[in-house]
N, C-alpha and C positions, 0 to 999 in steps of 0.2 A: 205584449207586442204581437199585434197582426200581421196577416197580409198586407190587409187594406192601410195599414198605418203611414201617417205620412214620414218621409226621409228626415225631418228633424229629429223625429223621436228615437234614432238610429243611433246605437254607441258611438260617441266620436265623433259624430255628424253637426256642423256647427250651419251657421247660415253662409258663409262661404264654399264651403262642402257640400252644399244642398245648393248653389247654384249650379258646381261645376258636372254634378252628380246628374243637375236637370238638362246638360245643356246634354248626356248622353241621352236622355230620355226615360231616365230614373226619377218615378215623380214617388214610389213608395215601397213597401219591403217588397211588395210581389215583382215589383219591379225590378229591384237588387237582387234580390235572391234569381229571377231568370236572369242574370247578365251573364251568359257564360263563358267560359276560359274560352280563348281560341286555341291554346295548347297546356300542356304541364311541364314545368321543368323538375329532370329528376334530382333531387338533392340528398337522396337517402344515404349515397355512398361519397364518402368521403376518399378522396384520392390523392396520395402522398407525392409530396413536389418531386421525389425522383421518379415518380411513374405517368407523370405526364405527356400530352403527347400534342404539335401545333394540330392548333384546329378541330379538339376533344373540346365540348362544354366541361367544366369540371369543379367540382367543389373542392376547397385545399384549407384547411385549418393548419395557424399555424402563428407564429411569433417572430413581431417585427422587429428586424438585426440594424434594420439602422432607416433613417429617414432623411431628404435631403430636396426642400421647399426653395422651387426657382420660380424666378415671374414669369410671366410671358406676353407677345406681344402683344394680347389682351387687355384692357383696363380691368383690372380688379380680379384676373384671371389669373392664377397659380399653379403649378405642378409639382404634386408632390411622389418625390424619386423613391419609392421604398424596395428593401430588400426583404423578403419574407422567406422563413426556413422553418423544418421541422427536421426531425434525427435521419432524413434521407437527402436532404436537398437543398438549394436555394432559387426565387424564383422573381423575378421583379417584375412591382408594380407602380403602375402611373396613374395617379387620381388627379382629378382637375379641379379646381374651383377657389373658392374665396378664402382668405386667409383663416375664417371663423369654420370653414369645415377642417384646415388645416392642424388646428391645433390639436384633440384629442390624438393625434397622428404622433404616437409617442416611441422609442427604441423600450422594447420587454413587454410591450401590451399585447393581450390574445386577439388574433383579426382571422374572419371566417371570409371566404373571399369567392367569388362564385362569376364564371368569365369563361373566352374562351382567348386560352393563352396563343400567342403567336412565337414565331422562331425566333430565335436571338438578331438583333438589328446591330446592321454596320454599322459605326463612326468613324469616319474615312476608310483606314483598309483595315481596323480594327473591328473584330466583331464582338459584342456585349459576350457576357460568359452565361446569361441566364437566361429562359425561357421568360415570358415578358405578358402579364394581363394587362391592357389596357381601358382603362377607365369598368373595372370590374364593377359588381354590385359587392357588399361590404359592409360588417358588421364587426365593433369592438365589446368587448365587454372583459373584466378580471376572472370573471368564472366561465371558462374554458368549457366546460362541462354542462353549463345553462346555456352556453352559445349554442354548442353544436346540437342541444335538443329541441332549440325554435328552430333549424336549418333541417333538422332530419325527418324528411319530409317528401312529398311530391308540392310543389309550389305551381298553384295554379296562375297562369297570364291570363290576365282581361284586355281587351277593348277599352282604350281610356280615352282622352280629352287632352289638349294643351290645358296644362296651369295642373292637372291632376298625376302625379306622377302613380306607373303601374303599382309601385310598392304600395302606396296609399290607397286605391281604390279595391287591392286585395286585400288589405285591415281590415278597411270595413265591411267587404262582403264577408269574410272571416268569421270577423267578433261578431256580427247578423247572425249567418248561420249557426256557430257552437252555443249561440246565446239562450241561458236555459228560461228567459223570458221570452220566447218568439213560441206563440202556440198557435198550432196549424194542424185546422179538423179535416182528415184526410177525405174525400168525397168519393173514393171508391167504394162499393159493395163490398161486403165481408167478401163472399164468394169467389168476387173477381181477385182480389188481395189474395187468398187460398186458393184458388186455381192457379196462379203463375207463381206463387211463394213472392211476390211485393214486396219489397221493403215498404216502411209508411213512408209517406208524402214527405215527413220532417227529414228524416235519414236519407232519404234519396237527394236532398240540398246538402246535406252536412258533407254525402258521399260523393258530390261535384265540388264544391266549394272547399271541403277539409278533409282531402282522402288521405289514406293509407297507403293503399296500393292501384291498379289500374285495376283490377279485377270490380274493387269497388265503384270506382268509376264506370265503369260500364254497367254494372248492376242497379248503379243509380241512375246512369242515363236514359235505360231502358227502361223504369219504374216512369221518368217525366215525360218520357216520347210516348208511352201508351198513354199517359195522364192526358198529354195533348189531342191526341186523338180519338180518348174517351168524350174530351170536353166538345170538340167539334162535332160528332156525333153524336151527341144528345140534345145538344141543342138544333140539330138539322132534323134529329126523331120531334123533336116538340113544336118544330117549323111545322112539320108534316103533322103532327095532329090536329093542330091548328088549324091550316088549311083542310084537313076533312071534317070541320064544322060549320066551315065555308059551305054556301050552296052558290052554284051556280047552272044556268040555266043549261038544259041538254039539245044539244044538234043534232038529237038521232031526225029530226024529220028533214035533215039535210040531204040524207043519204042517197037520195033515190037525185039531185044534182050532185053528189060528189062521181056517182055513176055516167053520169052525160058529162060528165068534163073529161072524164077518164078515154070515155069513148069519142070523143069529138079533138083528140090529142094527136097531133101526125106523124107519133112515133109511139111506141110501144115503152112502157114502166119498164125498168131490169126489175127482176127481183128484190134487189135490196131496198130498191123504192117501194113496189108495193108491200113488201114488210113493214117499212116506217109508216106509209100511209095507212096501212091496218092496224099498227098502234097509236097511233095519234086519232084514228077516229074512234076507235074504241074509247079511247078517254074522252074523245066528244060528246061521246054517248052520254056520258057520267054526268052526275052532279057535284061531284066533288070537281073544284075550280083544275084544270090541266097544269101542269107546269113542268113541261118536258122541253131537254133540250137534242134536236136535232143535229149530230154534225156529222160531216163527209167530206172528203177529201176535195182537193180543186177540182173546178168541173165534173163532180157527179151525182149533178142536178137534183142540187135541194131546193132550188127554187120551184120547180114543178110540185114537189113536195107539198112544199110551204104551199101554195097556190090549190092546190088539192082541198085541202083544209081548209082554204078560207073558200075556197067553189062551197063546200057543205056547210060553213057557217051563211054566208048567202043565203042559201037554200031553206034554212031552218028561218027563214027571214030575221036574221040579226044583223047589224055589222062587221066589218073590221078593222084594224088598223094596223098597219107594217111600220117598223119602227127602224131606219136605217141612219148610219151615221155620217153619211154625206151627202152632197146635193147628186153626185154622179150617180150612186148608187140609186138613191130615191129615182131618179130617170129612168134607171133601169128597169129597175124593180115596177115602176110603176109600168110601162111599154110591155113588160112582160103580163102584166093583170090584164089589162087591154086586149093583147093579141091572143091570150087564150079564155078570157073570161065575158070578153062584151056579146061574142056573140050568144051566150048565153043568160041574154039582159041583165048582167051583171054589171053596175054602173062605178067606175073606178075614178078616182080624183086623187090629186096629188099637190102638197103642202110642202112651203120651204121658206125659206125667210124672206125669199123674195117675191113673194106672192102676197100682194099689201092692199092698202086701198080696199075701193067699193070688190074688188076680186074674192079680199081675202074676209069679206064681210057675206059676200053670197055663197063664199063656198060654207063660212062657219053655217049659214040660214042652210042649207042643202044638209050639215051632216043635222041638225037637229030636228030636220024635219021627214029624215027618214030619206030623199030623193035619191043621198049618195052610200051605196053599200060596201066601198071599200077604200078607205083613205090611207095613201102611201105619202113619208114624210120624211123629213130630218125631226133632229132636235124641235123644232116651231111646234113640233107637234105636243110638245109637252106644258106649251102653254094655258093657263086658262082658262083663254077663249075658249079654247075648241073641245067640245060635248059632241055629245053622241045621241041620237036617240036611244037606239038600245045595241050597246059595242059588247058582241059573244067572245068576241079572237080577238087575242093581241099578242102580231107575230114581231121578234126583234131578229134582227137581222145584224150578222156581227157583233154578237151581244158583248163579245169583251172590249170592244172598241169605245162602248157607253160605261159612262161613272157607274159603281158601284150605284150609290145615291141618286143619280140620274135614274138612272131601270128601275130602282125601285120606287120611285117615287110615283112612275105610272103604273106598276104592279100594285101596288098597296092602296093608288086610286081607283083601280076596278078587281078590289079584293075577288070579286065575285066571277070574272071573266078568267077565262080558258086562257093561257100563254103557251107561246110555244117559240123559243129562243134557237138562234142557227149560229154556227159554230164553222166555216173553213176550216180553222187551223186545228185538227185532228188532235185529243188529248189523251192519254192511257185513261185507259178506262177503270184501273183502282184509283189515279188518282179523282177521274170523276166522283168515282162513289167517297170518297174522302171529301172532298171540298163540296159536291151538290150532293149530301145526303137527301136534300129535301126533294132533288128534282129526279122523273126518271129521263132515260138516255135512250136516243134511238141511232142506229147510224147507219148510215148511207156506203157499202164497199165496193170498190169498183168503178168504172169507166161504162156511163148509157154505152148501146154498142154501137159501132159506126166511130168511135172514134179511135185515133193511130198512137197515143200516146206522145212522149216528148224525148229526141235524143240529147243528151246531154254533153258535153265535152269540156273541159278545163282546158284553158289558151291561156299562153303568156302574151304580157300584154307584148314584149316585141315581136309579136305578130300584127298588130295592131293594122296595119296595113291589107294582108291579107283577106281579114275580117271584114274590111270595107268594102273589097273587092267581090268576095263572097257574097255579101249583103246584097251589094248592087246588082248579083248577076240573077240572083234568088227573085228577086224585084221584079226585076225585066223581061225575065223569062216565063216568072209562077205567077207573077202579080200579090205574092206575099206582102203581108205588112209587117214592118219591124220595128219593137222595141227596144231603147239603146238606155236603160238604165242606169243610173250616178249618181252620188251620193248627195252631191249639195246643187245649188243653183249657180251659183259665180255670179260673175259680175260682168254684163253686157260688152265692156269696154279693154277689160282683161284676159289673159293669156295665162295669169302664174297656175293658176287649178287646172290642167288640160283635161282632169277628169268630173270640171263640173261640166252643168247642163249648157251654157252657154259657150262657153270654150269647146264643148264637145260639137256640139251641133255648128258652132262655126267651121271648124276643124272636117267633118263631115261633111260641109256646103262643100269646104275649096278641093275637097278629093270625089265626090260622086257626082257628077255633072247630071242635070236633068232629071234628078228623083227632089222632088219634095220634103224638105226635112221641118219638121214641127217641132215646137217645146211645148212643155205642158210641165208645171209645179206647184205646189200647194199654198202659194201665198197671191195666184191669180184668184181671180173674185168666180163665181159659179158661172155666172155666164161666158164669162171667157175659157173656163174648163170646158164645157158643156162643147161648146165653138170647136175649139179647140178637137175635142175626140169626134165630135161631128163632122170634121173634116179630114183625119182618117180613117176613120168607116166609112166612109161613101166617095169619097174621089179618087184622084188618082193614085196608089199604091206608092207610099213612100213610107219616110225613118222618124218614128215620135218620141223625141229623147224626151225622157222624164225622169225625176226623181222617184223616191218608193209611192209617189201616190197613186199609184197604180196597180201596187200590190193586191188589194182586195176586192175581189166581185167585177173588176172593168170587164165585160164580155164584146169579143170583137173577135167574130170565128172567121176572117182571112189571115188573123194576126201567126205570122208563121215561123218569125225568128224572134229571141229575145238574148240581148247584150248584158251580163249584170255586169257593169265595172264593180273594181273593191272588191270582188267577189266573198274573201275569207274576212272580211270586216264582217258580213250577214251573218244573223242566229240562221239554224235550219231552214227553221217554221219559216222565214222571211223568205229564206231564198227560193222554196218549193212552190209557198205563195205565188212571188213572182216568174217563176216558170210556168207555173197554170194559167198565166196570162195567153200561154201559146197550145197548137193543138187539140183547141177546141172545138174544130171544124171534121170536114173525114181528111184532111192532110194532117202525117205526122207535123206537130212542128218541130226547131233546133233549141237548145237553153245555150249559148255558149256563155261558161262564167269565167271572165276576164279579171288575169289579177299579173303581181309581178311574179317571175320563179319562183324566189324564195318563200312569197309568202303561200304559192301553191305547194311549195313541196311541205310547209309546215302546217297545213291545214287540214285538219281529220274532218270539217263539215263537208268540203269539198270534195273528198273522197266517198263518204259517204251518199251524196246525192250523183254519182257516179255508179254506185252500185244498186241505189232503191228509188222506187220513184210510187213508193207504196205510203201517204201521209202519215197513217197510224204507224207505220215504223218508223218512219223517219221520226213522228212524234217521240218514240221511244228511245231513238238512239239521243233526240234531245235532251230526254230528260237525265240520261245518264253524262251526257257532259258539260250540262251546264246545269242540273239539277232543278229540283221542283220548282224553286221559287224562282227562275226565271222562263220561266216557259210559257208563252205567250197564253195568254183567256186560262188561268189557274188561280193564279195566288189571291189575285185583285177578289176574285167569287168567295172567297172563305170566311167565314162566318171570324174565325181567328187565322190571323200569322202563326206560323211554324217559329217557335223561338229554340229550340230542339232539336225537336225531331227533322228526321230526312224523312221523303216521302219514296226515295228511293234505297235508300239504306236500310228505312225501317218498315219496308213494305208488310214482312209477315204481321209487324207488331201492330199496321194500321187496320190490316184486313182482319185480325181478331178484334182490335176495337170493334170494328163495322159490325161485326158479327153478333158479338157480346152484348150490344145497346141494343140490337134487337130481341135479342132472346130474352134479356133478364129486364123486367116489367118492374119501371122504376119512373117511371111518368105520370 
């Protein structure tokens, strides 16, 4: 018996067992053997009935004094009344069910009983005399002494299934692991196994699944969590050699236009940009294909960046193609190639689904004929049709917002072209090196200068009023624009949501006289978005309630307050997002995050974007409270799920994998 083996061939394991096994996601042993406990319970010590205590879990061996089987208002349901003792005590128990579990339920039989007892219960003004387990787990056997040695234990709980009871899905992980037919060739290096003292691969399952004690537990844990992160990085090192047998074409003859773009720019790089810019062209330089991913905090222009790089792809006379995940963005994105790029005949186009017809017929004739040098798109772009004559750069823009399978499908169609992926939402950067072994990392720190930053404040919502007032005066006075964020859309005609977008924006009509209020949500069609943001950037200063689709990339530097209702509903990452919306001009802007008391006073995100307004930290406090795998543009990029290992727990264990794949030459 393998790994690879399928779930039938599992002791015990019949074709009903192997559906119920499939519906967890257990398709075979490798698969059973990772299903791990969510806890252990201790059963090692046995605990005498008169040492019990209400609301102790506790193990009680002992001999049933009398039994006593009533109906209940159940059909085919039963209770049965027992009294259990040993030479300290008496203790009663309540089992439930079918007259067939009833019977072995005998007076002089040994019963092992595992519960957590409660206080004696009133009947009328009388109170029972006995401490009371209800509906325990429970075993009978005549040999007392073979009882108590299947019990004396650490008994590991799993994650189960309706129809699968926990008893049963821990047999069979059980009888799998102890089974002296399951053979498993451990994949570590001698070396690495002698440098940390390893348990093998086999013993680190037997030590989760069938422990002794916690010590073992832990020592097996820690044998699978490096295992996991051995295996993610080795195969991120063999991405990467990979790709350096890849050739692709060099943009050094770029350089001398990445230089006139640079200088032809109406504000000055910060440093952290000309840093990113000087590693992303030095990889331009290369033949080996680029595959770096850019990220930076809101607003600290990695679109200049990005646009850097394709100036010198350009130059090198190649193409490019920007890869964005929405029509808004693609707008931008593309406006922004335009206003810093045409004037240096640099001819920019832009693709999207609704670009159809003889349009989308001359645009494809333009990229293959060489006329257009930089195509900005949605998704459409990943169509077919559309070729390149000869595409250098292929920049993605919001890379964790596109399918895994998506991205890659147009990476691995221009194996040969330079990538270079952009990132908002700020990620620790061991978890990068953990998940993109194969990619390098540039980042962007800091605020271009000239800008004020964003004051933040946490409001309850019975201010709600106040809020409007403020808004309105900020309006009138500054000619600010404000965003008034909400979780869902409502319904045109309804009131019960006051915190969706149309309840709110009505709600907002009948209290602010004479400002402008717009919606904007993600199930209007691109044109009406488009419409829609086009007519708060340029007219009169008013209130654009939206849902989160707003969160990424909307650039609108008047936009000078932002409302988030729900506030403690938002992960981090979302909320700082949508505060970047604002003060991206030389005025500071306000974030005010709107929620009720209570759930402000119990909200640790809330606090936290009170005190940091720094992304990579905030990133950081993310990942410690809501941990790796949900932390927005991470999990989705990894070569494997974390079935394991923590990426925050087991950081040293991952940063010596990191280390180790590199040093010991095993590729």
């Amino acid at each position: 018996m393998r790994l690879s083996d399928s779930v039938k061939l599992l002791p015990g394991v019949g074709a009903k067992r192997g559906e119920l096994l499939s519906a967890l996601g257990i398709e075979c042993v490798e698969d059973l053997l990772y299903h791990m406990p969510i806890r252990y319970e201790d059963r090692r010590s046995f605990t005498r009935v008169g040492s019990l205590a209400p609301g102790c879990p506790a193990v009680v061996s002992g001999v049933i004094k009398s039994v006593e089987v009533r109906p209940t208002n159940r059909r085919n349901v039963h209770i049965a009344v027992l009294e259990v003792g040993d030479d300290t005590g008496i203790v009663g128990v309540a089992i439930f069910g079918g007259l067939r579990r009833m019977s072995p339920l005998k007076s002089g039989a040994n019963i092992i009983l595992f519960g957590t007892p409660s206080a004696p219960a009133r009947v009328g003004k009388k109170q029972t005399p006995h401490l009371e387990f209800s509906s325990p787990e429970y075993e009978l056997s005549s040999d007392s002494r073979k009882l108590a040695a299947r019990w004396h234990r650490l008994l590991p709980v799993y994650p189960t299934t309706e129809g699968m009871p926990r008893a049963m899905i821990a047999d069979i992980i059980y009888k799998c692991a102890v089974s002296p037919e399951l053979i498993i060739n451990d994949p570590l290096p001698a070396e690495i196994i002698e440098k940390y003292s390893f348990i093998s691969l086999k013993d680190a399952f037997v030590g989760i699944h069938a422990p002794s004690t916690y010590e073992e537990i832990e020592k097996s844990r820690n044998r699978l969590a490096y295992q996991e992160f051995w295996d993610i990085q080795l195969k991120t090192a063999r991405y990467r050699a990979q790709r350096c047998h890849c050739r692709a074409r060099s943009l050094s003859a770029g350089s001398a236009m990445l230089e006139r773009f640079k200088s032809s720019l109406p504000f000055t790089l910060t440093a952290s940009q000309e840093s990113a810019v000087s590693e992303i062209s030095k990889d331009l330089d290369g033949v080996t294909p680029m595959r770096r991913l850019l990220m930076g905090d809101v607003g600290s222009g990695k679109t200049s960046v990005a646009i850097a790089a394709i100036a010198k792809c350009a130059g090198a006379s190649l193409q490019a193609a920007v890869l964005v995940p929405t029509t808004i963005l693609a707008e931008q994105f593309y406006d922004a190639c335009r206003r810093y790029l045409s004037h240096l005949d640099i001819v920019t186009a832009e693709i999207s689904g609704s670009v159809t017809g003889s349009a989308r017929a001359r645009l494809v004739s333009d990229l293959v004929s060489g006329e257009v040098d930089v195509l900005v798109g949605t998704h459409a772009m990943l169509s077919d049709m559309v070729e390149f004559k000869s595409l250098g750069l292929l920049v993605i823009d919001e890379q964790h917002r596109f399918g895994v399978l998506q991205r890659e499908s147009l990476v691995n169609a221009n194996s040969g072209v330079h990538t270079l992926m952009m990132s908002a939402t700020p990620i620790p950067r061991t978890l990068c090196m953990a998940y993109h072994g194969d990619i390098d990392i540039s980042e962007i720190r800091g605020l271009p200068d000239g800008r004020k930053g964003v004051i933040t404040r946490v409001v309850s919502s019975n201010h709600l009023r106040d809020i409007y007032s403020f808004a309105a005066d900020k309006i009138s006075r500054s000619g600010v624009r404000c965003y008034w964020v909400c979780g869902t859309i409502g319904d045109e005609s309804s009131d019960e949501d006051s915190g969706a977008v149309m309840s709110r924006a009505r709600d907002i009509e009948h209290n602010i006289r004479d400002i402008p209020v717009l919606r904007l949500f993600g199930t209007m069609n691109a044109t009406e978005k488009s419409e829609v943001l086009r007519r708060f950037r340029y007219e009169t200063p008013g209130i654009l309630v939206s849902t989160t689709v707003i969160e990424v990339g909307v650039d609108i530097p008047d936009a000078g307050i932002i409302v988030i209702e729900g506030a403690s509903g938002y992960g981090l990452a979302a909320l700082h997002q949508m505060r970047g919306r604002v003060g991206r001009g030389t005025r500071a802007g306000i974030c005010i995050l709107l929620d009720s008391a209570r759930n402000i006073k119990n909200s640790r995100r809330l606090q936290v974007l009170l005190e940091c307004d720094d992304g990579f930290r905030i990133a950081e406090f993310d990942l410690e409270l809501r941990g790796a795998g949900e932390v927005s543009g991470v999990r989705q990029h990894g070569p494997l799920d974390l079935r394991v290992a923590d990426a925050v727990r087991d950081r040293e264990l991952m940063e010596a994998a990191i280390d180790d794949v590199k040093t010991i030459s095993i590729l």
